[in-house]
Backbone of each chain as nested JSON, in Angstrom:
{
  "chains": [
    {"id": "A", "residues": [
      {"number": 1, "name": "UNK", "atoms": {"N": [10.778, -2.342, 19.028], "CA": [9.882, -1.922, 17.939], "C": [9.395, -3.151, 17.193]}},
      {"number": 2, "name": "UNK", "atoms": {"N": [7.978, -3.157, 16.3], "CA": [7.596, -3.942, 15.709], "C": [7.743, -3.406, 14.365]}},
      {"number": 3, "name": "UNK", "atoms": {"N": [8.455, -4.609, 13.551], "CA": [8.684, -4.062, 12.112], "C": [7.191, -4.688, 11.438]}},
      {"number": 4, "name": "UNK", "atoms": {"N": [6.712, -5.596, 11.812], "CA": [5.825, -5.966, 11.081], "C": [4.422, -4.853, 11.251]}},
      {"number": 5, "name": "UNK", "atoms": {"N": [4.472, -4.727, 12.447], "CA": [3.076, -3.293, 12.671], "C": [3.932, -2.371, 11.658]}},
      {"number": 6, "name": "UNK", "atoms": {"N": [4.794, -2.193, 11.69], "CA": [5.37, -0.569, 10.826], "C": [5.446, -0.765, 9.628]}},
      {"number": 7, "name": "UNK", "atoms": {"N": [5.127, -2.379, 8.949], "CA": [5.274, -2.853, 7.397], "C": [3.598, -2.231, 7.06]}},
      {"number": 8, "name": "UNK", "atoms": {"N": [2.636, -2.873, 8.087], "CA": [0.952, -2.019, 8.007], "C": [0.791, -1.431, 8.044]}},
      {"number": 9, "name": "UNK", "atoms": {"N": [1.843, -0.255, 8.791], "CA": [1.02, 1.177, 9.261], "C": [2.078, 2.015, 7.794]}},
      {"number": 10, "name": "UNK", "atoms": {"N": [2.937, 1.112, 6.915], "CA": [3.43, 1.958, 5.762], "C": [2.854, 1.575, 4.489]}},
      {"number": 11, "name": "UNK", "atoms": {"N": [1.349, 1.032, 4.773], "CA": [0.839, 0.952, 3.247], "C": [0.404, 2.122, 2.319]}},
      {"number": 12, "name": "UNK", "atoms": {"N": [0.354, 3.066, 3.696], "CA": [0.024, 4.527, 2.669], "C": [1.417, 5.3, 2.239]}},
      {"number": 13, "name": "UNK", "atoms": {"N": [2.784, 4.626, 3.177], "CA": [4.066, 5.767, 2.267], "C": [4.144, 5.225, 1.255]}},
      {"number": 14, "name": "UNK", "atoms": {"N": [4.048, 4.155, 1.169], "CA": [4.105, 2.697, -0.153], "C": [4.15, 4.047, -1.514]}},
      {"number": 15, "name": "UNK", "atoms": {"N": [3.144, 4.235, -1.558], "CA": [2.921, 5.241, -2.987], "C": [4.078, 5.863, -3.0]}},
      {"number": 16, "name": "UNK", "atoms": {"N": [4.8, 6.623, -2.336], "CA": [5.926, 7.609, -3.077], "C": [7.188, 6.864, -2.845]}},
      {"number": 17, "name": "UNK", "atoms": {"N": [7.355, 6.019, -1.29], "CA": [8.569, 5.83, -0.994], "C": [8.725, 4.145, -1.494]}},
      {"number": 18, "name": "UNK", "atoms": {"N": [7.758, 3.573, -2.276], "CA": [7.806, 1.907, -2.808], "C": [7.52, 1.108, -1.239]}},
      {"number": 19, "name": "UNK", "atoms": {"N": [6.751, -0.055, -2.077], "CA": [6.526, -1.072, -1.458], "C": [7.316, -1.686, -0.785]}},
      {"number": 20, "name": "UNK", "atoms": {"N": [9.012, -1.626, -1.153], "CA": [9.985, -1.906, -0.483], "C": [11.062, -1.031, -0.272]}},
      {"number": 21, "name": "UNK", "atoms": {"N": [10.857, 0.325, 0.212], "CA": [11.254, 1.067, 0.213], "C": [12.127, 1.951, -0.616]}},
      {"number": 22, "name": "UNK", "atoms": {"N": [11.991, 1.652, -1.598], "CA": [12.541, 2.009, -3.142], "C": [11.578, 3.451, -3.608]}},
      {"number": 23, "name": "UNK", "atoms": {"N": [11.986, 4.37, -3.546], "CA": [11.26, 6.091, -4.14], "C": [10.687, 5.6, -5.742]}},
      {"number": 24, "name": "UNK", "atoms": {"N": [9.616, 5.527, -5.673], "CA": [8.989, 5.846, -7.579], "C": [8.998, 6.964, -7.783]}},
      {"number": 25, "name": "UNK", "atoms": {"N": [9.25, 7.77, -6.754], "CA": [8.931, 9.212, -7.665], "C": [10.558, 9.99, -7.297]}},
      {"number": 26, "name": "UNK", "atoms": {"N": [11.059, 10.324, -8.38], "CA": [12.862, 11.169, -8.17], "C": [11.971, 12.496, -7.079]}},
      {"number": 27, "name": "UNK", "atoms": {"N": [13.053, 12.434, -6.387], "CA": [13.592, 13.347, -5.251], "C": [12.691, 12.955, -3.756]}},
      {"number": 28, "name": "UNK", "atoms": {"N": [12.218, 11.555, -4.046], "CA": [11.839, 11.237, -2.889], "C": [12.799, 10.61, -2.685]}},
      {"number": 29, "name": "UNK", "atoms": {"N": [13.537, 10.316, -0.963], "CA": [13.949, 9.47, -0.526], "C": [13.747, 7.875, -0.354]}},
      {"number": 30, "name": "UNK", "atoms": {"N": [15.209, 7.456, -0.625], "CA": [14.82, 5.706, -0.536], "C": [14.76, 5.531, 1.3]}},
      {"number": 31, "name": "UNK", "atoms": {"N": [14.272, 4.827, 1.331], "CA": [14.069, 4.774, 2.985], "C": [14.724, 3.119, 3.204]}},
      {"number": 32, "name": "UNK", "atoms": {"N": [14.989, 2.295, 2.188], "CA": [15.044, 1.22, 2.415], "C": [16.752, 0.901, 3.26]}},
      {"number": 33, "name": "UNK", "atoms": {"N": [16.717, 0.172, 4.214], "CA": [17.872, 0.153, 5.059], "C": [18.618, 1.334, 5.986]}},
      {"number": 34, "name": "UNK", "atoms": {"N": [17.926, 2.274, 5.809], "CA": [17.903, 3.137, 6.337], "C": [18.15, 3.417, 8.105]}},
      {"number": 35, "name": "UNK", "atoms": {"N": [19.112, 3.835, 8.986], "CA": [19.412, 3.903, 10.049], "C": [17.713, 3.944, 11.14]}},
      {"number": 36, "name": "UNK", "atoms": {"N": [16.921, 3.42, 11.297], "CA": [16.335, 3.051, 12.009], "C": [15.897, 4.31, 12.902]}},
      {"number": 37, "name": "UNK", "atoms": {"N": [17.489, 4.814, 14.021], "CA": [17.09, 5.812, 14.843], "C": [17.299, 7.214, 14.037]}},
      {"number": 38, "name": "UNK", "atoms": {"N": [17.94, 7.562, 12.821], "CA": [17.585, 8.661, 12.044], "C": [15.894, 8.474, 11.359]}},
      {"number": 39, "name": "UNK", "atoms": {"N": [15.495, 7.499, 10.619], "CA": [14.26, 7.258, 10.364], "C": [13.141, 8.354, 11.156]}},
      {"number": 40, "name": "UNK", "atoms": {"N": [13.277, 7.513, 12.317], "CA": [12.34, 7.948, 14.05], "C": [12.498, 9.335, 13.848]}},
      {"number": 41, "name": "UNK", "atoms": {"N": [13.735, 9.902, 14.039], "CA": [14.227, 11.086, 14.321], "C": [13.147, 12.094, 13.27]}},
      {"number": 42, "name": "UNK", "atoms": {"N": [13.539, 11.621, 12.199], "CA": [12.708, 12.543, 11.02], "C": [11.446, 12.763, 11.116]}},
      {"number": 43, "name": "UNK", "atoms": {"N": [10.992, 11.481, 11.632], "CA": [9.769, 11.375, 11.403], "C": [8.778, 12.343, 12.645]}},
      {"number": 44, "name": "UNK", "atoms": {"N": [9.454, 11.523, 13.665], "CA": [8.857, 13.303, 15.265], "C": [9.39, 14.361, 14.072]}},
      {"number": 45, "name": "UNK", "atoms": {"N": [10.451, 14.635, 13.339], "CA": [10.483, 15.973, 13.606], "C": [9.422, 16.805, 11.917]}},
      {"number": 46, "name": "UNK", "atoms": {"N": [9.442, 15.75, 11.819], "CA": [7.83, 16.207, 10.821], "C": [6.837, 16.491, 11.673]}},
      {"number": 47, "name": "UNK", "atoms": {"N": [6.12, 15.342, 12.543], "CA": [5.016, 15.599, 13.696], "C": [5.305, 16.591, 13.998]}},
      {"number": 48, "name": "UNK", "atoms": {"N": [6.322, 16.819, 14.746], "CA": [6.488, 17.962, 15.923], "C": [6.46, 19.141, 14.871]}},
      {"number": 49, "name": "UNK", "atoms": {"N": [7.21, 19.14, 13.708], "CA": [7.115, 20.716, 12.571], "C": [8.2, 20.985, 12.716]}},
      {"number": 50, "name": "UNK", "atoms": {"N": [9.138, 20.543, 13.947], "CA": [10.848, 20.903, 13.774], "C": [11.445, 21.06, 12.183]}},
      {"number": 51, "name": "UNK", "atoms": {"N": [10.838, 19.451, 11.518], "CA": [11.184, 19.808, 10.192], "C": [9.865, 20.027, 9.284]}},
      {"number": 52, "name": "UNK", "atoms": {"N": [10.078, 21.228, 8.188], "CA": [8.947, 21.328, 7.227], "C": [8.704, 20.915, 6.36]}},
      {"number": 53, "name": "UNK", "atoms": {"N": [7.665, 19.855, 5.97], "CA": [7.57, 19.391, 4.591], "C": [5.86, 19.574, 4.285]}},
      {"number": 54, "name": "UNK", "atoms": {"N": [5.65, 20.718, 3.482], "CA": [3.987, 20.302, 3.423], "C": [3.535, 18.822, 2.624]}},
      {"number": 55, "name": "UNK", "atoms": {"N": [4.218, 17.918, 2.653], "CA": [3.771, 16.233, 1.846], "C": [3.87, 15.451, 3.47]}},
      {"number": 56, "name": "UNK", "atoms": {"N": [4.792, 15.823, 4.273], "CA": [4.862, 14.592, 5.279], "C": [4.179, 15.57, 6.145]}},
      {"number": 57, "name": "UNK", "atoms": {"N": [4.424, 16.554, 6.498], "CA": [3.612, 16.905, 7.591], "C": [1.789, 15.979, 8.113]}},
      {"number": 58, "name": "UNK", "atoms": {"N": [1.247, 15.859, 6.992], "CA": [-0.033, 15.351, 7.365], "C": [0.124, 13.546, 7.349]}},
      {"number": 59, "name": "UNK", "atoms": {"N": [1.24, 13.253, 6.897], "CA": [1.8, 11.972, 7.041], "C": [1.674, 11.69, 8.323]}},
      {"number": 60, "name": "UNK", "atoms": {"N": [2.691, 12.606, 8.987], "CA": [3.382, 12.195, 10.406], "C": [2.981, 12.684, 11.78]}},
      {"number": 61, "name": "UNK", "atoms": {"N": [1.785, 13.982, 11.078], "CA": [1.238, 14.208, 12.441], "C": [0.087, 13.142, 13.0]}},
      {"number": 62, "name": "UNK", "atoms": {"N": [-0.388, 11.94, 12.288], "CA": [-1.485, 11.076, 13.343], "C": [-0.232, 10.073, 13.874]}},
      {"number": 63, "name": "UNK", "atoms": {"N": [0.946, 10.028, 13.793], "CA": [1.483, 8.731, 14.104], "C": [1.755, 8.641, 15.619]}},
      {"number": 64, "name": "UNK", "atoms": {"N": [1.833, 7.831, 15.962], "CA": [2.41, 7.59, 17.822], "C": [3.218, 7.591, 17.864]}},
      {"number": 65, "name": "UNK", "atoms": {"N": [4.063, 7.075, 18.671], "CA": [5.7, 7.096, 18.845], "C": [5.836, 5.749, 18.505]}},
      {"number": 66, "name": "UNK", "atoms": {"N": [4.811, 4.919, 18.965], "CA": [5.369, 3.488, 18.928], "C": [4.885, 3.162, 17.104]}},
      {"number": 67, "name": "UNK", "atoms": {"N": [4.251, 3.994, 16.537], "CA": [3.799, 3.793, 14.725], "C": [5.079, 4.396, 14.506]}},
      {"number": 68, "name": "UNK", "atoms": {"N": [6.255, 5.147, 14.964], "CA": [7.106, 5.962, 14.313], "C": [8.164, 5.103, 14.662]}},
      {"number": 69, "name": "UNK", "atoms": {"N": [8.36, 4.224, 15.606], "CA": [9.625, 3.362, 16.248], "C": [9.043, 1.95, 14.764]}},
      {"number": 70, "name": "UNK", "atoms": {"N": [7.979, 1.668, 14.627], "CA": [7.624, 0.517, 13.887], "C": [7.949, 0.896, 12.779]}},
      {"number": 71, "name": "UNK", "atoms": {"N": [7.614, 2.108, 12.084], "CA": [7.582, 1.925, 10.901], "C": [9.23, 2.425, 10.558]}},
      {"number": 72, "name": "UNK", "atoms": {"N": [10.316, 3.119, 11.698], "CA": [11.284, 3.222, 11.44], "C": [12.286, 1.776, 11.451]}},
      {"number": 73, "name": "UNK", "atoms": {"N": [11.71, 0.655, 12.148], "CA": [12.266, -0.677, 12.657], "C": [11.961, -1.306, 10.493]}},
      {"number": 74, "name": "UNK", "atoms": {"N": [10.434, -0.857, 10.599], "CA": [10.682, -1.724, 9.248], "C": [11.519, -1.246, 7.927]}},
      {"number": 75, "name": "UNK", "atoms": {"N": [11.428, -0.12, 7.916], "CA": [12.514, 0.557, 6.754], "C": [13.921, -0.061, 6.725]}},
      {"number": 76, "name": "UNK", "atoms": {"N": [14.056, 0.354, 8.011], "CA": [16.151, -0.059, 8.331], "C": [16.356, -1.379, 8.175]}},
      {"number": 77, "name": "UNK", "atoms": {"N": [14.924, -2.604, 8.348], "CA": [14.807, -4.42, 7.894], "C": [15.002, -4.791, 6.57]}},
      {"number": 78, "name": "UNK", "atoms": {"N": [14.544, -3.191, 5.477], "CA": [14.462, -3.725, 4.09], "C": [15.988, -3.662, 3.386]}},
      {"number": 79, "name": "UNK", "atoms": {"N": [16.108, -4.711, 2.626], "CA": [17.843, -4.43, 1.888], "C": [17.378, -3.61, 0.727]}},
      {"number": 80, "name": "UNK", "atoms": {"N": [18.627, -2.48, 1.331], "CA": [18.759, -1.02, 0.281], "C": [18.671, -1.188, -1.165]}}
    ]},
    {"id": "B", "residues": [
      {"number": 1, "name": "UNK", "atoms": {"N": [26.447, 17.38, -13.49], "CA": [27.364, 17.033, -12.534], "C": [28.299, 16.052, -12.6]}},
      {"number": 2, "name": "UNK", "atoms": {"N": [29.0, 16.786, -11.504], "CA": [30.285, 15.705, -11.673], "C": [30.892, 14.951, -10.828]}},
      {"number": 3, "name": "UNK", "atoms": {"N": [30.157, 13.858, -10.473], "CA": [30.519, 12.985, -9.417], "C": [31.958, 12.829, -8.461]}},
      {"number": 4, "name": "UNK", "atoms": {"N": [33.118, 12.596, -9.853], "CA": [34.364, 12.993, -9.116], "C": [34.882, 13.718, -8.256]}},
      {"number": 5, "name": "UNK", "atoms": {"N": [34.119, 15.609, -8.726], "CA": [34.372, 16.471, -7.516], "C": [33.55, 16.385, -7.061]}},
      {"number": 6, "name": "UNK", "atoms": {"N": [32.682, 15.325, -6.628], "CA": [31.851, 15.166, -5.158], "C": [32.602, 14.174, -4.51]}},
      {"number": 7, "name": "UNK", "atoms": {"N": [33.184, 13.204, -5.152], "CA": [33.729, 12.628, -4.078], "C": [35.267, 12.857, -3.615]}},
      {"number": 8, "name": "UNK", "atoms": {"N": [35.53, 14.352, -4.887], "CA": [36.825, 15.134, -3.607], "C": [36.265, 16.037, -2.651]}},
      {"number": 9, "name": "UNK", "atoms": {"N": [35.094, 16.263, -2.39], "CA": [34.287, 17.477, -1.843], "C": [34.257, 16.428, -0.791]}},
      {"number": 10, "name": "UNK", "atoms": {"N": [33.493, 15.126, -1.175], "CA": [32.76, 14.408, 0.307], "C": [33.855, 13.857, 1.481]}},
      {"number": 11, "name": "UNK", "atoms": {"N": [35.521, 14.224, 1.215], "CA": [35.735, 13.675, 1.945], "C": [35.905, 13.95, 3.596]}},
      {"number": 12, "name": "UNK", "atoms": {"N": [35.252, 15.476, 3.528], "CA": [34.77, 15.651, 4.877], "C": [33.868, 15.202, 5.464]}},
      {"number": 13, "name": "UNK", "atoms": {"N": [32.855, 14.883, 4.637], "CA": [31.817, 14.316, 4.856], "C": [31.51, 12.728, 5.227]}},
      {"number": 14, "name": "UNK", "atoms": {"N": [33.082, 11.828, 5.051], "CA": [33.067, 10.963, 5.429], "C": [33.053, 10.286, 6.804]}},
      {"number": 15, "name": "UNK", "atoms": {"N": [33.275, 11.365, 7.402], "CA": [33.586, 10.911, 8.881], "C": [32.598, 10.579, 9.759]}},
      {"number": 16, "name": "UNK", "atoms": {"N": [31.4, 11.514, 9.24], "CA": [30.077, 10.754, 9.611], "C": [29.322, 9.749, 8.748]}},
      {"number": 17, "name": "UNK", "atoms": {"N": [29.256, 10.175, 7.146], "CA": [28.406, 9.15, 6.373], "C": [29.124, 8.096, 6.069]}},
      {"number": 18, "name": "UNK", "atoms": {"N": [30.435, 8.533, 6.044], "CA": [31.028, 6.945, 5.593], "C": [32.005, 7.056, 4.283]}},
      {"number": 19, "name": "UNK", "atoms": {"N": [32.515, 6.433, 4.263], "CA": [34.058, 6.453, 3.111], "C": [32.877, 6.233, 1.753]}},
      {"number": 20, "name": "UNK", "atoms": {"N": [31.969, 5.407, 1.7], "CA": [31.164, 4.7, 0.616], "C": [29.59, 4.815, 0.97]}},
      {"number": 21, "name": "UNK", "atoms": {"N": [29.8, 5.896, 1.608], "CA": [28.552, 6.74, 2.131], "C": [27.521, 5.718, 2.988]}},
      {"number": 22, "name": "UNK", "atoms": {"N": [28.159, 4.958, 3.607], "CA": [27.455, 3.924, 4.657], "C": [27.664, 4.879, 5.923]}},
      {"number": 23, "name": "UNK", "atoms": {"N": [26.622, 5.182, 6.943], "CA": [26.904, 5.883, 7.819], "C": [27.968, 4.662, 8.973]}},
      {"number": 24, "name": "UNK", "atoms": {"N": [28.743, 5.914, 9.84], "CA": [29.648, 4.933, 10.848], "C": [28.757, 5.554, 11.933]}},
      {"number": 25, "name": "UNK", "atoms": {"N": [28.255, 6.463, 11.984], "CA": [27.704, 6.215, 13.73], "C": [25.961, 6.568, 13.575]}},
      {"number": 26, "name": "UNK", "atoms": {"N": [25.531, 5.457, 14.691], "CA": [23.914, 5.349, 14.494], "C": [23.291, 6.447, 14.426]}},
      {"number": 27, "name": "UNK", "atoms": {"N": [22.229, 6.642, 13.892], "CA": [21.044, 7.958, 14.013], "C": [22.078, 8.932, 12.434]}},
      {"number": 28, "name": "UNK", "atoms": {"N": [22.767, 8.668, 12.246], "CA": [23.11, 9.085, 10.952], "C": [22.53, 8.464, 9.704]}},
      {"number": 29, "name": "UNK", "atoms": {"N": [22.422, 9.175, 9.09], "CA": [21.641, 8.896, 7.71], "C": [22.685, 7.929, 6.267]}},
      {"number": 30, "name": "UNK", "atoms": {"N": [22.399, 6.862, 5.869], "CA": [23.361, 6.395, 5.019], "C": [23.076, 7.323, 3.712]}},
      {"number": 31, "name": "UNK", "atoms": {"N": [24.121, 7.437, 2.941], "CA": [23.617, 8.353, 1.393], "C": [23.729, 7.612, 0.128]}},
      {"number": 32, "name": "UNK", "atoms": {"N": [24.675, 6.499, 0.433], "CA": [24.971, 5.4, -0.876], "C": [23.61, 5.549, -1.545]}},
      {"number": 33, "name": "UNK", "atoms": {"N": [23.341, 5.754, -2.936], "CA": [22.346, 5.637, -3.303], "C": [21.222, 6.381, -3.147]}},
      {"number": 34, "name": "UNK", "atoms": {"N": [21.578, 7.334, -2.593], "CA": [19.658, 7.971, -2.351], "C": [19.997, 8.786, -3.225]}},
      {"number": 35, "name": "UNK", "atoms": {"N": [18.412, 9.415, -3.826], "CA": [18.395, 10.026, -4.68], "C": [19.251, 11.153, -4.903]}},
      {"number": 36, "name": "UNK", "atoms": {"N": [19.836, 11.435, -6.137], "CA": [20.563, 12.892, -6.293], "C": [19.558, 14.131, -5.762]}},
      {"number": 37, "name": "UNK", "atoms": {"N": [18.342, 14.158, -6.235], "CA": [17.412, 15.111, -6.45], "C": [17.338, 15.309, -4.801]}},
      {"number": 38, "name": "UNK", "atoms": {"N": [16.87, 14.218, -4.001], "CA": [16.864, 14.378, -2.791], "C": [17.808, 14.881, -1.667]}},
      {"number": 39, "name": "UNK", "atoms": {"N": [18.805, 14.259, -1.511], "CA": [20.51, 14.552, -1.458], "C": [20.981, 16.295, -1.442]}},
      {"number": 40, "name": "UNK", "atoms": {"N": [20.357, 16.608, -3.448], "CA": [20.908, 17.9, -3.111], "C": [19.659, 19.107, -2.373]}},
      {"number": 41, "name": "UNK", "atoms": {"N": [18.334, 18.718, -2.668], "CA": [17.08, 19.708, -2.439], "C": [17.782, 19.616, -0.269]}},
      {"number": 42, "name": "UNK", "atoms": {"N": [17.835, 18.441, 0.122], "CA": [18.955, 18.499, 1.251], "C": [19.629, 19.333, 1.572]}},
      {"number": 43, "name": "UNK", "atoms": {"N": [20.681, 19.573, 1.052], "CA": [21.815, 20.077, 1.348], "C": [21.369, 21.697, 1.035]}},
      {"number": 44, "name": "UNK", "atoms": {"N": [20.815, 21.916, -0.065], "CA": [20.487, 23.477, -0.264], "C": [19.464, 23.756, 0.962]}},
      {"number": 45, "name": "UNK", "atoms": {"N": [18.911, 22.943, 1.494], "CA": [17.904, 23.237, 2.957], "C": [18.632, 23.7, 4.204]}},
      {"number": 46, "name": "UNK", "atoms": {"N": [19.828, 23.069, 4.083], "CA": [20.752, 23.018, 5.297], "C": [21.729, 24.147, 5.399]}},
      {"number": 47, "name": "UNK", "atoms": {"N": [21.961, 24.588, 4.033], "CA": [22.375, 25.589, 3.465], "C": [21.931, 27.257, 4.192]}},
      {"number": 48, "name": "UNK", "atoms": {"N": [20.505, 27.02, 3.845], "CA": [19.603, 28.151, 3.206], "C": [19.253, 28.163, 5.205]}},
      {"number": 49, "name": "UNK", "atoms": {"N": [19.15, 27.206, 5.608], "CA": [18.314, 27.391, 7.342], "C": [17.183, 27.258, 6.891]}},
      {"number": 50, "name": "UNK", "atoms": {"N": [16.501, 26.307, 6.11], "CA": [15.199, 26.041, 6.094], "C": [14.661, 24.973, 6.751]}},
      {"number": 51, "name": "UNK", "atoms": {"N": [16.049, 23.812, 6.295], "CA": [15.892, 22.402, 7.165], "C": [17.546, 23.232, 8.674]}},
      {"number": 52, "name": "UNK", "atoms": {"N": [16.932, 22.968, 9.653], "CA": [17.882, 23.538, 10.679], "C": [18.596, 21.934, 11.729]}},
      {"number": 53, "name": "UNK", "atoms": {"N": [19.717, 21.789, 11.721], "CA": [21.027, 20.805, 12.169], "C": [22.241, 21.37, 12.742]}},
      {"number": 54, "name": "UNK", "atoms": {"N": [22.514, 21.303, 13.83], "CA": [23.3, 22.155, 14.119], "C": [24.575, 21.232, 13.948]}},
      {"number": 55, "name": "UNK", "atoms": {"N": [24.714, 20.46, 13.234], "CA": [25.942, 19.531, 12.797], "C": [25.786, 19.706, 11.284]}},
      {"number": 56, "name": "UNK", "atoms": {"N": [25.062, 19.709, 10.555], "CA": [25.113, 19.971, 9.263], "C": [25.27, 21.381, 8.698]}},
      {"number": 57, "name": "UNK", "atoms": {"N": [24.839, 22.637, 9.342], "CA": [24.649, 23.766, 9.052], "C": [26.075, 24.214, 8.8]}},
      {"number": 58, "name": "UNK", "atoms": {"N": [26.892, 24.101, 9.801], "CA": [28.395, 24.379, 9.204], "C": [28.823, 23.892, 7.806]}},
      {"number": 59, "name": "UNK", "atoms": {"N": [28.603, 22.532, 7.836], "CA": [29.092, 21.707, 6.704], "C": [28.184, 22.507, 5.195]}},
      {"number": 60, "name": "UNK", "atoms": {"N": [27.02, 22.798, 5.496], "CA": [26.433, 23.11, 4.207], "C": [26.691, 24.736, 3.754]}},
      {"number": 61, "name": "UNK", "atoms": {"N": [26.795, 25.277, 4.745], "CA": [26.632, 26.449, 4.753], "C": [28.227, 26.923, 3.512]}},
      {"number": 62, "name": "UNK", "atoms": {"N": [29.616, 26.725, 3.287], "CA": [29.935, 27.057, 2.107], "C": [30.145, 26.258, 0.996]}},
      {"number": 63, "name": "UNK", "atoms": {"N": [29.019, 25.524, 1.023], "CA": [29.149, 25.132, -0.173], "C": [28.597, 25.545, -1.785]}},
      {"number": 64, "name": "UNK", "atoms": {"N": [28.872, 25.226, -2.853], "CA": [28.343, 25.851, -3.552], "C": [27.328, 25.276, -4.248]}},
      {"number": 65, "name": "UNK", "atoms": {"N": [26.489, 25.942, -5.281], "CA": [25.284, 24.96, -6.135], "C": [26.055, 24.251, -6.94]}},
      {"number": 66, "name": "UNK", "atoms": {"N": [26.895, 24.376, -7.852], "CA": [28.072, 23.03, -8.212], "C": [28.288, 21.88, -6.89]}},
      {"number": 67, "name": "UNK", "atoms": {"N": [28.762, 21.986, -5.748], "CA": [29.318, 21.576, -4.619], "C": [28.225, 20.22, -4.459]}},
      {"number": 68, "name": "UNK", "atoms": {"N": [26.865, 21.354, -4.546], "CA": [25.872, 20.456, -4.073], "C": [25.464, 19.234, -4.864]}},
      {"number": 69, "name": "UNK", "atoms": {"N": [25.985, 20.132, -6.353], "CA": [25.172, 19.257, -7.31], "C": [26.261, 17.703, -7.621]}},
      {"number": 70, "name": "UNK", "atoms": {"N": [27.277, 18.126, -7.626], "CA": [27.984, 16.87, -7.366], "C": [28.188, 16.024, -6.622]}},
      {"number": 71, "name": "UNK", "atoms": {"N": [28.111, 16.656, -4.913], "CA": [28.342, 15.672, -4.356], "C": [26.767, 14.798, -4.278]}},
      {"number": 72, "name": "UNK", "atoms": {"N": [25.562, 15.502, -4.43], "CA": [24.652, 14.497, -4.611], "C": [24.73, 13.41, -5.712]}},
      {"number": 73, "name": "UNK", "atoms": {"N": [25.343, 14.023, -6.503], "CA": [25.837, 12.668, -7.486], "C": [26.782, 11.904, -7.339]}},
      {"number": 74, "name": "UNK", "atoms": {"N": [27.675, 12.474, -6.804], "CA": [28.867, 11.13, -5.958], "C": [27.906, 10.093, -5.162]}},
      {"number": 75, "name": "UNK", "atoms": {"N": [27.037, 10.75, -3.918], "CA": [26.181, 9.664, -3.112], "C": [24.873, 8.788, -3.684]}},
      {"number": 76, "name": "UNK", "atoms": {"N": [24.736, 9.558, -4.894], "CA": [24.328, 8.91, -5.789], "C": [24.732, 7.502, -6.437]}},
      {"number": 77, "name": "UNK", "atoms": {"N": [25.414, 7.499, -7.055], "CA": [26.308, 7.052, -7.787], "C": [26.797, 5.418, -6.92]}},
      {"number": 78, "name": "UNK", "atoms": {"N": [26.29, 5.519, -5.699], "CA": [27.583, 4.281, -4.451], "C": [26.393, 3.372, -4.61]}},
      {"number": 79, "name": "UNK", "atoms": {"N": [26.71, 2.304, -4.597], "CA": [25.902, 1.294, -4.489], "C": [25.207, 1.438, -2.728]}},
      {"number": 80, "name": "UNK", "atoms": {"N": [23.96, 1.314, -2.688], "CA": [23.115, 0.731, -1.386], "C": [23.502, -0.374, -0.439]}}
    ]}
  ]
}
């Protein structure tokens, strides 16, 4: 995975989940350091609808696999 | 809430997230620190069969809205 493509392709979670993966807004998740292959995991299962969130759903359905391996590589890079 | 009886509640919960809520095995989610709000809206998902885990669903399923509300504040509460 490329953390640095997944640092670009997270300028739009930036707003809820922080610039360095730090939540500005309570009851969002911190994503920062975060297990990498749970990250991924969440994130298909937003795409796919396995899991429901009407905020990520339109997040996670344009991503690829390889935007979902990147941007999970860069979360799990940032210190918590 | 009351952190203490979350972290007599979490100690089942350690075996996957971790004594200090650092996960021990990959694709697990760390909790040190993530939001309470998040943590418990979590656990009442896992609860309820809204968010569906077939490793968590046992675990959530008797717990209570006290249960929840503390131990999100115990994983709260751990340093990142």
């Amino acid at each position: 995975a490329d953390a640095e493509a997944g640092k670009a392709k997270a300028v739009v979670c930036a707003a809820c989940h922080g610039g360095e993966g730090k939540a500005m807004i309570p009851g969002y998740p911190h994503l920062a350091g975060q297990s990498a292959q749970y990250t991924a995991k969440q994130l298909r299962a937003f795409r796919d609808g396995q899991r429901q969130d009407p905020v990520m759903a339109p997040m996670a359905k344009p991503l690829s696999d390889a935007d979902i391996e990147n941007l999970a590589a860069w979360y799990a890079s940032l210190k918590p």
